[in-house]
N, C-alpha and C positions, 0 to 999 in steps of 0.2 A: 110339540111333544107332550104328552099327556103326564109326565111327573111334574112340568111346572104350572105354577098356579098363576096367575096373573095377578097383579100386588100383593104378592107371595111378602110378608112380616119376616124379614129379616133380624135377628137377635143375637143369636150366640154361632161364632163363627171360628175353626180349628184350621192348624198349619201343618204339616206333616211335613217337614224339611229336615236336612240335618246339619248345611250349613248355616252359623249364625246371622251373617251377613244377608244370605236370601230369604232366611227365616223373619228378619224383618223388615226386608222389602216387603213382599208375601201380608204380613201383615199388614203395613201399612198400606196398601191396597185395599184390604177391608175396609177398614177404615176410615178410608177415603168412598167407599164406594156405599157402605152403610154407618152412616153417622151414629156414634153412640155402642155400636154391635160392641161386644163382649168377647176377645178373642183368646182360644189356648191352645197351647204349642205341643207338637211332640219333634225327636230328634231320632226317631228311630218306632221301629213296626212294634217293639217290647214297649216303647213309652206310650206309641198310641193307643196300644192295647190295657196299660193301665188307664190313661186320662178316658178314654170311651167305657170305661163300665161305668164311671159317675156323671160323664157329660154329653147331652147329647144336640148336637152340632148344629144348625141352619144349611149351610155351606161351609165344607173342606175343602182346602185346597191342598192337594195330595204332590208330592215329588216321587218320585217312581225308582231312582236310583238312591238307595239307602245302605247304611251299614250292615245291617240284617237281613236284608230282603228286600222285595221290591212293591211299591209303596198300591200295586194294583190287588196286593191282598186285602189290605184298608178297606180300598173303593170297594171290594168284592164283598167285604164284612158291614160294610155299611147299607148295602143294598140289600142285602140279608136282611138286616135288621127293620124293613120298611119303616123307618121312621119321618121317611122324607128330606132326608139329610140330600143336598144339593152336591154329591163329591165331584170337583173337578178334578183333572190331571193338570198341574202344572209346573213343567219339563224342560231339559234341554234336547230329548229326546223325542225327534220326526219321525221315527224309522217306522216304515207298515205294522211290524210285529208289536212295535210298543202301542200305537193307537189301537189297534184292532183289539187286543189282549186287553187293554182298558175297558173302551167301551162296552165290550164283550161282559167285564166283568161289573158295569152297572154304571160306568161314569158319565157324568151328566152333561161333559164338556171338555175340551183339551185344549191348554194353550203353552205356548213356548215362551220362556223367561228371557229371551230377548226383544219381547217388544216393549214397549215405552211404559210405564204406572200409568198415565191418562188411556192409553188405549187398554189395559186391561180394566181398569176400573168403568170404561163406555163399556165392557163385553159385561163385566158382573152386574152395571147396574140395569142392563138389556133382561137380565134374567127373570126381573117380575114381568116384564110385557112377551115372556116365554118366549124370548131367543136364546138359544144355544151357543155358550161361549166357545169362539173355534178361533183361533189364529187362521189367515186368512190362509197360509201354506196349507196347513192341515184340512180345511174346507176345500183349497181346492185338489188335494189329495183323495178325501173321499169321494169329491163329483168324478175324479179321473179312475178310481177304480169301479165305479159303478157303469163308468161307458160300455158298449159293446166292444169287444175284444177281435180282431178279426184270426180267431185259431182256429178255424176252420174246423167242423162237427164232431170229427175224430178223434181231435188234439193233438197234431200232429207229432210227432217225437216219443211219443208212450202206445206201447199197445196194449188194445182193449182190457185184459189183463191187469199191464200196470195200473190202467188207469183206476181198478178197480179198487186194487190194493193202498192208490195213493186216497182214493176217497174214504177208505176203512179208516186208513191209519190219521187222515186228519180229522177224523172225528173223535179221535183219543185214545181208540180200542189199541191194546198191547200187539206184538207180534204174535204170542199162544193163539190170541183172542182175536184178530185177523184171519189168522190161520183153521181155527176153528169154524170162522163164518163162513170161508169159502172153501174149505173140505182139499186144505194143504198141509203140508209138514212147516212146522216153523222156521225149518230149514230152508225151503222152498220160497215162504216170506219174507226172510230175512235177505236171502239175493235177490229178491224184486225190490226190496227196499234200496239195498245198495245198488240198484241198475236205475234207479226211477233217481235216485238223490244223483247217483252224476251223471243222468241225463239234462238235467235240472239245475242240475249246477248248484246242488242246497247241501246242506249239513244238520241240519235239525228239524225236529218236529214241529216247532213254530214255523219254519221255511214250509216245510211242507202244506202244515195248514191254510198259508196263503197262498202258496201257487194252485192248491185245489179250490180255494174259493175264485183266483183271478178266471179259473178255468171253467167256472161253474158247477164243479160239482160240490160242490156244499155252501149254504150261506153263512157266511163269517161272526154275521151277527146273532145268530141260535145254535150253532153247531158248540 
C-alpha cells in the first residue's frame, strides 16, 4: 500500500479508547512495539479533538465504540489532515459494516482486541516493511468478500428497478435525491426502499451499502 513507507521513523504515538484498562493495554503495545515512541491518550472523540490540534501522531490506534461517537470519525479526520498519521482501527467489533466504514474512511489497518500483545505488536512492527496490520479473521473476511459471488447477472430477488434505487441509495444520495435521479415521487422511492430492505432482510443504510457492494454494484472502497 502506498501510504507506508518502509522503515517508516516511528515517534509519537495516540490511543483513542475510553476504557482505562484497554487504554493501557493499547499503549503498552506501542511501546513494546516502538521502543522509546512517545504516547497520548484520549477517552472520547471531544478529547481527541482537543489533544490533535497540538499533537500530531505516527500511529493511532483508534476504538470505534466510544461515549460520543464512533472513533471512525478520528480515523476519517486524520486522513484528512494528510499528515501521514498511520490510524489503525482496534476493536471488539468484526461486523462487515464497522470494517468497511473504517477503512472507507482512511484506516490503515484493523485488528481485534482479543489477540494476544506479542501478536499485535509482530502486526505493528510489520508496518515499516509495509504490511497491513489485519487480524487474521478480518484478512480472511476481506479475501471472502472480494470472491466471485454466484447471484447470478440479474440479482436475483430485486427487479431491475429496485436494483437501481438500491445502487442510488447506497451511494448516499437522500430519498428526494434518488428520486430526482430517476424521475419518481419520493413516494414511489420510499416503497422501493421498503420492498428492497425486506427483500434483503436489512434495516439500514449501512446494510444496504453492503449488500449493494456484495452484489457489485458499487465498490465499497470509493463509493
Amino acid at each position: 500500500m502506498d501510504k507506508y513507507q518502509h522503515h517508516k521513523e516511528i515517534f509519537k504515538g495516540f490511543v483513542l479508547e475510553d476504557v482505562p484498562e484497554s487504554a493501557d493495554w493499547l499503549g503498552a503495545v506501542l511501546l513494546a512495539s516502538f521502543p522509546g515512541i512517545k504516547v497520548h491518550y484520549a477517552a472520547s472523540i471531544a478529547d481527541a479533538n482537543k489533544v490533535l490540534q497540538h499533537y500530531q501522531p505516527d500511529i493511532a490506534l483508534i476504538d470505534i465504540g466510544l461515549p460520543d461517537g464512533s472513533g471512525v470519525d478520528i480515523v476519517k479526520w486524520l486522513s484528512e489532515q494528510k499528515t501521514g498519521c498511520t490510524s489503525i482501527v482496534a476493536t471488539i467489533f468484526a461486523e462487515d459494516k464497522y470494517v468497511f466504514s473504517a477503512l472507507r474512511a482512511g484506516a490503515a489497518g484493523y485488528v481485534l482486541k482479543d489477540q494476544s500483545q506479542n501478536q499485535l505488536v509482530t502486526m505493528l512492527q510489520n508496518i515499516t516493511d509495509g504490511q497491513p496490520p489485519l487480524s487474521p479473521s478480518i484478512a480472511r473476511k476481506l479475501l471472502a468478500f472480494f470472491q466471485p459471488h454466484d447471484d447470478g447477472e440479474n440479482h436475483p430477488g430485486l427487479t431491475p428497478r429496485e436494483q437501481e434505487v438500491l445502487t442510488i441509495i447506497a451511494k448516499g444520495y437522500s430519498v428526494p435525491k434518488t428520486a430526482e435521479i430517476l424521475e419518481l415521487s419520493p413516494h414511489t422511492v420510499n416503497s422501493y426502499v421498503k420492498t428492497i430492505y425486506r427483500k434483503l432482510n436489512i434495516s439500514s443504510r449501512a446494510e444496504a451499502s453492503l449488500e449493494a457492494a456484495r452484489r457489485g454494484l458499487i465498490d465499497p472502497l470509493t463509493e
